[in-house]
OpenMM code with the backbone's topology and positions (N, CA, C; nanometers):
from openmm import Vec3, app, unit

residues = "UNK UNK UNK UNK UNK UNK UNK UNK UNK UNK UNK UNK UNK UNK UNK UNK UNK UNK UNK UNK UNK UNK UNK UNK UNK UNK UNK UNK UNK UNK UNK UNK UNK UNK UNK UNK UNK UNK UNK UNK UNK UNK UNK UNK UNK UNK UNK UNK UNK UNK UNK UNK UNK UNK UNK UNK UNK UNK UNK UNK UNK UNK UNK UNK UNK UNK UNK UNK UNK UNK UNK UNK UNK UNK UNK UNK UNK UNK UNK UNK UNK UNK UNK UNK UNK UNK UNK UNK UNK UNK UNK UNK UNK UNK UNK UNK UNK UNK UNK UNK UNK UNK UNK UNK UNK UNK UNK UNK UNK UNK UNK UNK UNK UNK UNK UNK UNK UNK UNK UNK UNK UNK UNK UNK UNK UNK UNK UNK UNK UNK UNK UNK UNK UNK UNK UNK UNK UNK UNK UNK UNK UNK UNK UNK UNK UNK UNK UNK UNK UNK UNK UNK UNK UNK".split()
positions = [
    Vec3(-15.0109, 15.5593, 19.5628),
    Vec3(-15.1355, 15.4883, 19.5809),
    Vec3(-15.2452, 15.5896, 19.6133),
    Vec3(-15.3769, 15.5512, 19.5427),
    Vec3(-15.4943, 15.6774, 19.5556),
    Vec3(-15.5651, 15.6033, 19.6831),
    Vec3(-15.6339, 15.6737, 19.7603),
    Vec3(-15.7160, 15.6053, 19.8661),
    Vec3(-15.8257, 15.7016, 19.8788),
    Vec3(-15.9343, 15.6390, 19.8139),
    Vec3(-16.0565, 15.6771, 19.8255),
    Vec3(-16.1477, 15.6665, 19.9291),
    Vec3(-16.1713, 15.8039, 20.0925),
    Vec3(-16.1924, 15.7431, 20.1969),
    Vec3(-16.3319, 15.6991, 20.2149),
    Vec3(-16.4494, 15.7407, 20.1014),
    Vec3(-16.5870, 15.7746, 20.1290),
    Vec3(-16.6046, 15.6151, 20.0442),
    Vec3(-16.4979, 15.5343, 20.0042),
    Vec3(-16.5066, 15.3958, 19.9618),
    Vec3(-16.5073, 15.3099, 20.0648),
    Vec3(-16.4255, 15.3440, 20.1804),
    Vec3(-16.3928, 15.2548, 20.2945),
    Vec3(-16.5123, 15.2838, 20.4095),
    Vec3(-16.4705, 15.1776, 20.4586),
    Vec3(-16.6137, 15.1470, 20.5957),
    Vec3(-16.5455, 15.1997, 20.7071),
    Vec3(-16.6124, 15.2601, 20.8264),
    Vec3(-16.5479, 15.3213, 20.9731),
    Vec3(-16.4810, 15.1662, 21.0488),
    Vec3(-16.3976, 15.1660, 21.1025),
    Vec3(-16.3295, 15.0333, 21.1634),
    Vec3(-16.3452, 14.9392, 21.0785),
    Vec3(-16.3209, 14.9029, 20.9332),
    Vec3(-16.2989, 14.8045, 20.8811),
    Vec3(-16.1609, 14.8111, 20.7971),
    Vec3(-16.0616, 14.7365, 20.8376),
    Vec3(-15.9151, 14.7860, 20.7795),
    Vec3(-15.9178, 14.6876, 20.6278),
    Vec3(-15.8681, 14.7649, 20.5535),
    Vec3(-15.7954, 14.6750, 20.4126),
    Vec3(-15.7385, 14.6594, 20.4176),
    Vec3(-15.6123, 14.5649, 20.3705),
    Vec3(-15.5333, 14.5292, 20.3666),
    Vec3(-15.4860, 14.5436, 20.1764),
    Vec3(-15.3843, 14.6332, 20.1439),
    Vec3(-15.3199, 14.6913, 20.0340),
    Vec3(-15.1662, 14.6135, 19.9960),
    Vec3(-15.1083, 14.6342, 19.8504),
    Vec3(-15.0082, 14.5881, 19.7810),
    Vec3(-14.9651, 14.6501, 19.7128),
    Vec3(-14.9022, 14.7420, 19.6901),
    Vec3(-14.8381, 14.7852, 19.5613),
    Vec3(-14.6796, 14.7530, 19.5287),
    Vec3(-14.6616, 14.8009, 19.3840),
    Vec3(-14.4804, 14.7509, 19.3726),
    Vec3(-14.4674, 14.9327, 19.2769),
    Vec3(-14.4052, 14.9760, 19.3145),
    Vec3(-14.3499, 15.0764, 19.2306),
    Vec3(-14.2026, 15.0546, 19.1925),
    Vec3(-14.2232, 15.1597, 19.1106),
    Vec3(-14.0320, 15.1445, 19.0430),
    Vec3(-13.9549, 15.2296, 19.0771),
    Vec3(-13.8608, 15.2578, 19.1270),
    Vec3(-13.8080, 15.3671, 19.2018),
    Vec3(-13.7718, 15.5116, 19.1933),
    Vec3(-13.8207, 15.4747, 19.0295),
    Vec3(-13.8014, 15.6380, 18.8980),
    Vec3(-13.8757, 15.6801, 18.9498),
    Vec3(-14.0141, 15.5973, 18.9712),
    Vec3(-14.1427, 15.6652, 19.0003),
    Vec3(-14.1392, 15.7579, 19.0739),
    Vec3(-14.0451, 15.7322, 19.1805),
    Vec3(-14.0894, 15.8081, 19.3150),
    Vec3(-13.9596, 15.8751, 19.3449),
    Vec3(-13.8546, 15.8702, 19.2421),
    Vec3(-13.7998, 15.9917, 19.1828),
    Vec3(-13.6651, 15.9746, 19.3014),
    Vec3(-13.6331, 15.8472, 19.3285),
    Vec3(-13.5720, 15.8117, 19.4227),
    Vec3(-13.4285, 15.7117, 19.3638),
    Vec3(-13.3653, 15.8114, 19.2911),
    Vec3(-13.1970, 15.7902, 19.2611),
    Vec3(-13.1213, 15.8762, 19.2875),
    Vec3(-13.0394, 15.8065, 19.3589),
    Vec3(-12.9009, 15.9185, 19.4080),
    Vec3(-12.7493, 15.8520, 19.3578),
    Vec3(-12.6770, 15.9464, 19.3365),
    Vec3(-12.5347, 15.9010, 19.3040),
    Vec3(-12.4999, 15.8114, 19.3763),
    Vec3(-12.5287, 15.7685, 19.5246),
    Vec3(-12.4467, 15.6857, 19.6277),
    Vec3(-12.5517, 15.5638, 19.6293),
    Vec3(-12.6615, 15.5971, 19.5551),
    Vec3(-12.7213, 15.4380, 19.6168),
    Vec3(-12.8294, 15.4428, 19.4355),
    Vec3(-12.8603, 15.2635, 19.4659),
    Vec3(-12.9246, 15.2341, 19.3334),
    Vec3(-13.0381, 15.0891, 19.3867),
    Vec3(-13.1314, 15.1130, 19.3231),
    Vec3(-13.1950, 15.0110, 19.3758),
    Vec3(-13.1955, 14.9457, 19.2693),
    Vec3(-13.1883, 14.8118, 19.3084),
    Vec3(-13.1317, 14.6613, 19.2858),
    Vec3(-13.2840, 14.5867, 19.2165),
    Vec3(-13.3737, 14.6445, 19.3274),
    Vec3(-13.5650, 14.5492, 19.2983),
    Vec3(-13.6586, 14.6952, 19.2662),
    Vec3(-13.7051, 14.6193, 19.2634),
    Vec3(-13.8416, 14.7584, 19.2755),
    Vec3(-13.9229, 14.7355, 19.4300),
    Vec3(-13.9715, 14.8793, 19.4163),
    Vec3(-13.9955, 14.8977, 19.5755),
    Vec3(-14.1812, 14.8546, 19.5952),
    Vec3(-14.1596, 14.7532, 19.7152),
    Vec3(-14.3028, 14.6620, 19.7341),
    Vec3(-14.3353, 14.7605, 19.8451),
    Vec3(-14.5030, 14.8146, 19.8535),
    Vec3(-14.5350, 14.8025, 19.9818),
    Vec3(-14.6039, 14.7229, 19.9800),
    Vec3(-14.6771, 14.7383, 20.1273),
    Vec3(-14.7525, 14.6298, 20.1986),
    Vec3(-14.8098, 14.6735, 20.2810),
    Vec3(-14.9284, 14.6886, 20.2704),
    Vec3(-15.0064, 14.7447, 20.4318),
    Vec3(-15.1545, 14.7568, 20.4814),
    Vec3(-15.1841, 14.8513, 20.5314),
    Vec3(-15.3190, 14.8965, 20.6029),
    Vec3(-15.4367, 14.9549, 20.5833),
    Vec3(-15.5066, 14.9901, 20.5508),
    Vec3(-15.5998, 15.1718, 20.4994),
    Vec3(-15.7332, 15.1094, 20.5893),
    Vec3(-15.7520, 15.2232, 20.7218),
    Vec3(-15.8513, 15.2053, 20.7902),
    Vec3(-15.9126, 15.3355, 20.8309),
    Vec3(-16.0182, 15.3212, 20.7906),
    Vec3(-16.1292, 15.4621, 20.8115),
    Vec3(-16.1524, 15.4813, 20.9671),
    Vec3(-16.1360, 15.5807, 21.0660),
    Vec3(-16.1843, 15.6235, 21.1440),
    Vec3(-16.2361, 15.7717, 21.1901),
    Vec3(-16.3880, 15.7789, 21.1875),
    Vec3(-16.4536, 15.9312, 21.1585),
    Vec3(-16.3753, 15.9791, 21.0678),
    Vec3(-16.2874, 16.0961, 21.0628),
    Vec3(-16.2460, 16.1785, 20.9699),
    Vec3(-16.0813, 16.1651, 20.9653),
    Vec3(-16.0098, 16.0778, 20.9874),
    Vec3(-15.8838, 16.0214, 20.9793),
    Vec3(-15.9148, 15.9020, 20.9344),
    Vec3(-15.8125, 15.8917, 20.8072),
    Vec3(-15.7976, 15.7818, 20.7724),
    Vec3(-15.6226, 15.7343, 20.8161),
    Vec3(-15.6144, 15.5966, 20.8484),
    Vec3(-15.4623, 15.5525, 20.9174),
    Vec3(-15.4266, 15.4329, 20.7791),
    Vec3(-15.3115, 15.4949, 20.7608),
    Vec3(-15.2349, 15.4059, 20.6147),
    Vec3(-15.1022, 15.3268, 20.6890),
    Vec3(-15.0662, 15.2197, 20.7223),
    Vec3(-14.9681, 15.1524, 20.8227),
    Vec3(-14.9095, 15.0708, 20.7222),
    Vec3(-14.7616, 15.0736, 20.7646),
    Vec3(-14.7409, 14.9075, 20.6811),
    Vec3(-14.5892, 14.9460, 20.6577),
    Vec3(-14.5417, 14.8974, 20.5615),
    Vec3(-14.3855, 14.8614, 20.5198),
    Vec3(-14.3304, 14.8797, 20.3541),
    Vec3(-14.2535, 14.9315, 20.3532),
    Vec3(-14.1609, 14.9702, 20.2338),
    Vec3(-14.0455, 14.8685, 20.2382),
    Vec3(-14.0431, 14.7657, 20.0993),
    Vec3(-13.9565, 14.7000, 20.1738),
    Vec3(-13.8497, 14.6943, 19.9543),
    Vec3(-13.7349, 14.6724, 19.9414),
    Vec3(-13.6368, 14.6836, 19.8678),
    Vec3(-13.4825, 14.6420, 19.8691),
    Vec3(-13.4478, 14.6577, 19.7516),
    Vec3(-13.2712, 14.5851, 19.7697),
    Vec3(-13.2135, 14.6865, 19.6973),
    Vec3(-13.1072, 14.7578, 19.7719),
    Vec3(-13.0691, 14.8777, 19.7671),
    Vec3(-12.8766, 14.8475, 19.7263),
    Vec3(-12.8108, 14.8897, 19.6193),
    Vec3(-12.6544, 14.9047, 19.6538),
    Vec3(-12.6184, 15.0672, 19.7054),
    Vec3(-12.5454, 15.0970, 19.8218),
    Vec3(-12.4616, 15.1884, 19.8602),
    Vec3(-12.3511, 15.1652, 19.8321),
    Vec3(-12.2948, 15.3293, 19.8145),
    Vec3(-12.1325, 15.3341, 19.8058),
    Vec3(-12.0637, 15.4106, 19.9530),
    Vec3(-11.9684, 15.3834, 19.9785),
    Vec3(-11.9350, 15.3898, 20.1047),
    Vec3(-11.8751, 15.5657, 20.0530),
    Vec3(-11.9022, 15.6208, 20.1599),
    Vec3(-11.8333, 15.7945, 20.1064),
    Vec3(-11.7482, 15.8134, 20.1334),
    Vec3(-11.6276, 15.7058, 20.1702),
    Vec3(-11.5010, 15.7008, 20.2405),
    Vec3(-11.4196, 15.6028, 20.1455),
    Vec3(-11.4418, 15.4736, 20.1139),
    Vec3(-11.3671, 15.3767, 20.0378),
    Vec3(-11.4174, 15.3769, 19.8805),
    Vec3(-11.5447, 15.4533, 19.8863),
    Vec3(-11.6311, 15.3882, 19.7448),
    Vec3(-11.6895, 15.2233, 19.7242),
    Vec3(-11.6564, 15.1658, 19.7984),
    Vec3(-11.6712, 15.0172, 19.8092),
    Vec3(-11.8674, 15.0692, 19.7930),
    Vec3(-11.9077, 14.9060, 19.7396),
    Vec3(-12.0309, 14.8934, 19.7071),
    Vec3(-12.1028, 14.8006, 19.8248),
    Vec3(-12.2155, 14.8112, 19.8572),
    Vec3(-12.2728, 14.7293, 19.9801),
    Vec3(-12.4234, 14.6838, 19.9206),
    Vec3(-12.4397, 14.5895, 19.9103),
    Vec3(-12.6017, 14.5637, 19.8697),
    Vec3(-12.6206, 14.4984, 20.0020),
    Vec3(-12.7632, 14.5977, 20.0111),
    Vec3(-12.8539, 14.5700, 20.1577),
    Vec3(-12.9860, 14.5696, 20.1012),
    Vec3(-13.0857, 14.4831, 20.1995),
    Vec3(-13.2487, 14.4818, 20.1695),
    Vec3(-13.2497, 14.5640, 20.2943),
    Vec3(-13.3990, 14.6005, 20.2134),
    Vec3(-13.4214, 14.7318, 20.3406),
    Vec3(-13.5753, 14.6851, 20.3293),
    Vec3(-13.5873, 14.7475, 20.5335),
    Vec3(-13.7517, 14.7249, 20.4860),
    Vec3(-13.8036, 14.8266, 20.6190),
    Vec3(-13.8127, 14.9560, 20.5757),
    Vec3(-13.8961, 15.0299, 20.6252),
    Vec3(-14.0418, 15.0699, 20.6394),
    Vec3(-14.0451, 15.0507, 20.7961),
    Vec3(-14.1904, 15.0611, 20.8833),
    Vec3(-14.2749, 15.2342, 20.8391),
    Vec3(-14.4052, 15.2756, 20.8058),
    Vec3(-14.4376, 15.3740, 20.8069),
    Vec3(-14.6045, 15.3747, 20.8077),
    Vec3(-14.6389, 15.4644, 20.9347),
    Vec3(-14.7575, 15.5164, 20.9778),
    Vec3(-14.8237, 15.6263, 20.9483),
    Vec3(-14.8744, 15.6409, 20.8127),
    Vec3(-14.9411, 15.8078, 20.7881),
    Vec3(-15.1188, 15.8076, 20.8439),
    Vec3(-15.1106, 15.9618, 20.8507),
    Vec3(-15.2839, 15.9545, 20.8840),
    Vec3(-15.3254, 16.0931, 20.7908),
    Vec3(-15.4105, 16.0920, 20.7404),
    Vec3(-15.4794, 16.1568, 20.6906),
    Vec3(-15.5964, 16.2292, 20.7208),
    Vec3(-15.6467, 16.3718, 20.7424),
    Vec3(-15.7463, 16.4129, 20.7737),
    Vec3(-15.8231, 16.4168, 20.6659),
    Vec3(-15.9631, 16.3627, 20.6795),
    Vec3(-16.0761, 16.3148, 20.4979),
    Vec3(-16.1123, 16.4646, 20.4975),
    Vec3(-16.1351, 16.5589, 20.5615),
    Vec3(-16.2305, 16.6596, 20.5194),
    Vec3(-16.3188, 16.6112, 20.4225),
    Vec3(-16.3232, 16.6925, 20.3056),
    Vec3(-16.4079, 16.6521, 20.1789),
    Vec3(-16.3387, 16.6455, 20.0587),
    Vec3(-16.2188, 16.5596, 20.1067),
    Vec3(-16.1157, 16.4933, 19.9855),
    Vec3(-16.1985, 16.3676, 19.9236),
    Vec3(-16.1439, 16.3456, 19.7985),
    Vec3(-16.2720, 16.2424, 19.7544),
    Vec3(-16.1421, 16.1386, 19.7359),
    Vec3(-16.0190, 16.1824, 19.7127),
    Vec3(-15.8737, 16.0992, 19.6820),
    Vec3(-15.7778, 16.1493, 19.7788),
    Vec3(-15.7079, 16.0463, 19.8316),
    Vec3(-15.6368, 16.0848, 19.9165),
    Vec3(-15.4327, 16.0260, 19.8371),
    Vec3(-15.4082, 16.0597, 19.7851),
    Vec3(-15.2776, 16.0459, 19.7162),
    Vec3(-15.1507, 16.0448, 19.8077),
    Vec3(-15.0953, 15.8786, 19.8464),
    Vec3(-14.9742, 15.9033, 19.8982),
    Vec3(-14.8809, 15.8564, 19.8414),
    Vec3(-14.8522, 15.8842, 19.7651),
    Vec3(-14.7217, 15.8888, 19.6369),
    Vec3(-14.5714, 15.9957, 19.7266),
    Vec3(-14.6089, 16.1013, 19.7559),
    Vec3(-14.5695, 16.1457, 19.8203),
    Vec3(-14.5165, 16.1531, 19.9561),
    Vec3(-14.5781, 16.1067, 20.0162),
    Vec3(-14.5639, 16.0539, 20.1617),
    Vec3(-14.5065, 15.9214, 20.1778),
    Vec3(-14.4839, 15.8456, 20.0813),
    Vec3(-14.4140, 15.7490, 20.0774),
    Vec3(-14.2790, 15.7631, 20.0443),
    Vec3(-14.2842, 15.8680, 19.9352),
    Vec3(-14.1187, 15.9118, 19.8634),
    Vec3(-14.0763, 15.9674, 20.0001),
    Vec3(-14.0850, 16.0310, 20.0549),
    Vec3(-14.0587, 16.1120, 20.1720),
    Vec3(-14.0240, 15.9834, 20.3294),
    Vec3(-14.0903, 15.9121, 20.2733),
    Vec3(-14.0712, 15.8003, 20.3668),
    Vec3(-13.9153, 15.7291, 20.3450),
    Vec3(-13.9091, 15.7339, 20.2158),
    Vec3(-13.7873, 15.6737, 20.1952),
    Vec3(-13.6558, 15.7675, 20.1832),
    Vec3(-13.6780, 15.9052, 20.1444),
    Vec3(-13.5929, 15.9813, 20.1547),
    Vec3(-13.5091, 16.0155, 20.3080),
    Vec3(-13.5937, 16.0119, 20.3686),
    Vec3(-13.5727, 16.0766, 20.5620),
    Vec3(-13.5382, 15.9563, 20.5952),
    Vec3(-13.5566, 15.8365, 20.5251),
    Vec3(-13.4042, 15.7341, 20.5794),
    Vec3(-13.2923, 15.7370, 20.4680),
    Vec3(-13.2712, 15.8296, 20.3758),
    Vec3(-13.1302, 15.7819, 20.3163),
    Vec3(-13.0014, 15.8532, 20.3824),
    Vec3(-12.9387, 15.7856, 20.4054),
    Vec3(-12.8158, 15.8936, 20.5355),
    Vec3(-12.7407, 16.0122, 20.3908),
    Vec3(-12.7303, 16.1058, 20.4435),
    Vec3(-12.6413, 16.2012, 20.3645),
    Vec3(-12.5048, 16.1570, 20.3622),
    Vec3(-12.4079, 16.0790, 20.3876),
    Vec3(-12.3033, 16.0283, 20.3978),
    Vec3(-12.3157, 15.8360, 20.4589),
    Vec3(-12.2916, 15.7781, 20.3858),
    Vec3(-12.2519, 15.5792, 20.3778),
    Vec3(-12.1558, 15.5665, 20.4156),
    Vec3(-12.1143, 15.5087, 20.5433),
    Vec3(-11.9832, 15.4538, 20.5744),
    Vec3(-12.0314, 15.2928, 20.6009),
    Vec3(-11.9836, 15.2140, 20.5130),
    Vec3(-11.9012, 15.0348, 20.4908),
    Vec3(-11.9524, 15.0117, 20.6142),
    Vec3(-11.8326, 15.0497, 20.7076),
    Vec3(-11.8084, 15.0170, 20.8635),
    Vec3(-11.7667, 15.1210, 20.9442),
    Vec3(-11.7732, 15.0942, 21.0392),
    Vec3(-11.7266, 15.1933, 21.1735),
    Vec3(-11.5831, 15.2499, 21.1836),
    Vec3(-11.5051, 15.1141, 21.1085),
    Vec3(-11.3907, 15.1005, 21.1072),
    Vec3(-11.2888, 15.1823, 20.9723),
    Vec3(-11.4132, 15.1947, 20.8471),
    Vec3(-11.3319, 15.2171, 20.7789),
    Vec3(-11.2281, 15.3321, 20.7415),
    Vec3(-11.1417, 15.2882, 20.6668),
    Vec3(-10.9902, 15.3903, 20.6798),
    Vec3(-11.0142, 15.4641, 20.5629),
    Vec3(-11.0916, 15.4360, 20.4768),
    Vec3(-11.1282, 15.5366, 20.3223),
    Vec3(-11.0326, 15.4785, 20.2448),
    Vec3(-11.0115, 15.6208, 20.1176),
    Vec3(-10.8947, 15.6258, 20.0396),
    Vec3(-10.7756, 15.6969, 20.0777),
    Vec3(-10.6545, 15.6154, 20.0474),
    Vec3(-10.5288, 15.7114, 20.0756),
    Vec3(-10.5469, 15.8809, 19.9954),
    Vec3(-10.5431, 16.0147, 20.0586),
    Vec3(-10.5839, 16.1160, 19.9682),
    Vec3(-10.4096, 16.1228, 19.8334),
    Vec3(-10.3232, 16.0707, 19.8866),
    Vec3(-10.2242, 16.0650, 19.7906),
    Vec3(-10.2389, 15.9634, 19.6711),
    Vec3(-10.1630, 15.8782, 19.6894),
    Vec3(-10.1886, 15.7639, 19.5703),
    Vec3(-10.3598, 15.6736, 19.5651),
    Vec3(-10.5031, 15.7102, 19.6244),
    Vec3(-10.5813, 15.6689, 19.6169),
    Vec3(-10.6885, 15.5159, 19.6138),
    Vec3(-10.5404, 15.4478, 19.6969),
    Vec3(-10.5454, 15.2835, 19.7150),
    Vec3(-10.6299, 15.2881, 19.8438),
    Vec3(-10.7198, 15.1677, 19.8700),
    Vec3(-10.7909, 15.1713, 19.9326),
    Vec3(-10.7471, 15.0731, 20.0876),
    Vec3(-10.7698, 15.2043, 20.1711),
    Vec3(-10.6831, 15.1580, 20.2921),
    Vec3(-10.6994, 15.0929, 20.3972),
    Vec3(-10.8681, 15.0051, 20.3577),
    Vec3(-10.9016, 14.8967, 20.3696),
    Vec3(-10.8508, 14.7276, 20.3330),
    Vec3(-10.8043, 14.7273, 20.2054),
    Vec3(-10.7797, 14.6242, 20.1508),
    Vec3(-10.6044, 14.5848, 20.1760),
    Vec3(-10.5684, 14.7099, 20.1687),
    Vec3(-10.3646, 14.6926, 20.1838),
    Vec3(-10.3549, 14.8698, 20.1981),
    Vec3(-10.2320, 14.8629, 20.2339),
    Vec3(-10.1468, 14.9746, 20.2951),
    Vec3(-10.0381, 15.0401, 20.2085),
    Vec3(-10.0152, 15.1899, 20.1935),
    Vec3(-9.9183, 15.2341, 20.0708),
    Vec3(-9.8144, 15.2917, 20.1628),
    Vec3(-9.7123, 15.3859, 20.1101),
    Vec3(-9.5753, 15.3906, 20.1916),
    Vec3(-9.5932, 15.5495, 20.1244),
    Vec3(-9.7420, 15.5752, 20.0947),
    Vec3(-9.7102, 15.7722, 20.0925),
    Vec3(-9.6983, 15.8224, 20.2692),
    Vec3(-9.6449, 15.9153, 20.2028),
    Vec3(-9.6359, 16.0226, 20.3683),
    Vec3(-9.7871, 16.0283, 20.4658),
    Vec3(-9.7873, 16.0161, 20.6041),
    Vec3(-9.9223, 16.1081, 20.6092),
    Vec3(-9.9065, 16.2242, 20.6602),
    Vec3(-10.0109, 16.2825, 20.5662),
    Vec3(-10.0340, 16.4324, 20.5892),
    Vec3(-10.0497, 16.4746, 20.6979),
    Vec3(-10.0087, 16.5756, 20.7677),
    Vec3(-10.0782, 16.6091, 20.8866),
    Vec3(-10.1429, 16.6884, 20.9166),
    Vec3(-10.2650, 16.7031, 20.9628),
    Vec3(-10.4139, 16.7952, 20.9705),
    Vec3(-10.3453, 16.9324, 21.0068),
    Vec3(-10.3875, 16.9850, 20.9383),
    Vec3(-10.3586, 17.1291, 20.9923),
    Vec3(-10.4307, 17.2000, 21.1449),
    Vec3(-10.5769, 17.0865, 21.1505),
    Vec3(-10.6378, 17.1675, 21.2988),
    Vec3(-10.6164, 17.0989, 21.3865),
    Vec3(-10.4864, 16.9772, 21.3841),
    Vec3(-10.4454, 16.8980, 21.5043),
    Vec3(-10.3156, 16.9682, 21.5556),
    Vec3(-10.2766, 17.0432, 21.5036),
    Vec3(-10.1848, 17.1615, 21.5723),
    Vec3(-10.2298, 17.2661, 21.6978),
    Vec3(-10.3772, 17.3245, 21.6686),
    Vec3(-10.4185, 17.3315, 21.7966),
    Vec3(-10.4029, 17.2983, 21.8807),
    Vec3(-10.4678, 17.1375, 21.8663),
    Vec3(-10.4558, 17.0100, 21.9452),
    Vec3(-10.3324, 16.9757, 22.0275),
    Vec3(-10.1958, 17.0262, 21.9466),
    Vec3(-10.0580, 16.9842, 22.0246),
    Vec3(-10.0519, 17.0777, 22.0587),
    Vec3(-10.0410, 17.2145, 22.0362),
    Vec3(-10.0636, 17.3509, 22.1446),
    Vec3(-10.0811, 17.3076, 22.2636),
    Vec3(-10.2512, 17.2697, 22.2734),
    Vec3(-10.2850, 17.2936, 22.4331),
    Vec3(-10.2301, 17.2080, 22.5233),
    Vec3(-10.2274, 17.0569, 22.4333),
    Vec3(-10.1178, 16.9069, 22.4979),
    Vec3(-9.9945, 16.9869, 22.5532),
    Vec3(-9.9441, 17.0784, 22.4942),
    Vec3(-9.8058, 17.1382, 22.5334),
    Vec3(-9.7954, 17.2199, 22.6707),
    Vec3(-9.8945, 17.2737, 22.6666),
    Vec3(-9.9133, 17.3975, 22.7605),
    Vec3(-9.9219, 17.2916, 22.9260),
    Vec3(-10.0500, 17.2260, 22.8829),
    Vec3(-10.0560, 17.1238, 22.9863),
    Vec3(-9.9620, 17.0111, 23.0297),
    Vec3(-9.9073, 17.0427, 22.9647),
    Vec3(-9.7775, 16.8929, 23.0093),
    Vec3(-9.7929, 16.7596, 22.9868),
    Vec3(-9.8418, 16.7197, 22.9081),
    Vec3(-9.9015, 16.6204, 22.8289),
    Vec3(-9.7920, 16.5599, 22.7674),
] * unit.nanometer
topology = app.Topology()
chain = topology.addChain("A")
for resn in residues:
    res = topology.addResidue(resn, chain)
    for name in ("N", "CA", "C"):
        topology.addAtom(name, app.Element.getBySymbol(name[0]), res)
């Protein structure tokens, strides 16, 4: 969205709409896909030489869990407050500041639940839904772990 500040009045807020598409803003990742296109909704209010852009990012998002692969469709609707210093900008462009808005909430790793058990790393059944009869492996850095249990009398 362009925001032209020498258009707007000192303390008089607008009230703004846009819908972008999520290519736009260059916002696809392997683990997640958006479902809608992304609405904002918000603010643009001139004060002296800051302009304040407020409002909400709001969308329907599928994640994949980085543990089961399972799929999760969630609406999302993120809050965001930018300000801008006008100097002698005649356009103020936050295309950017919005992508960035939505990026610094996508988690680098999706887990389902708190709970979840993933994939078996042997036969690859999901150890959420039912249970397999492979071996489990045992961590190689939980040997430490029984070391010191040992020493201490544990």
């Amino acid at each position: 969205m362009i925001i032209k500040p020498f258009d707007l009045k000192d303390g008089a807020p607008i009230a703004v709409a846009e819908t972008y598409n999520p290519k736009q803003l260059d916002l696809e990742f392997v683990d997640l896909e958006y479902t809608q296109p992304l609405h904002m909704e918000g603010r643009v209010e001139k004060s002296f030489n800051t302009v304040s852009f407020r409002g909400k990012l709001a969308s329907e998002i599928i994640k994949t869990c980085g543990r089961c692969l399972a799929l999760t469709k969630q609406k999302i609707q993120l809050p965001f407050d930018l300000y801008y210093e006008i100097k002698d900008k005649a356009e103020i462009d936050t295309l950017d500041d919005l992508r960035e808005v939505m990026l610094l909430e996508h988690p680098l790793s999706y887990v389902c639940k708190a709970s979840c058990r993933g994939l078996c790393p042997t036969c690859g059944i999901n150890l959420n839904e039912s249970s397999c009869n492979c071996p489990q492996a045992k961590s190689p850095s939980m040997g430490s772990i029984r070391m010191i249990k040992k020493r201490k009398g544990e």
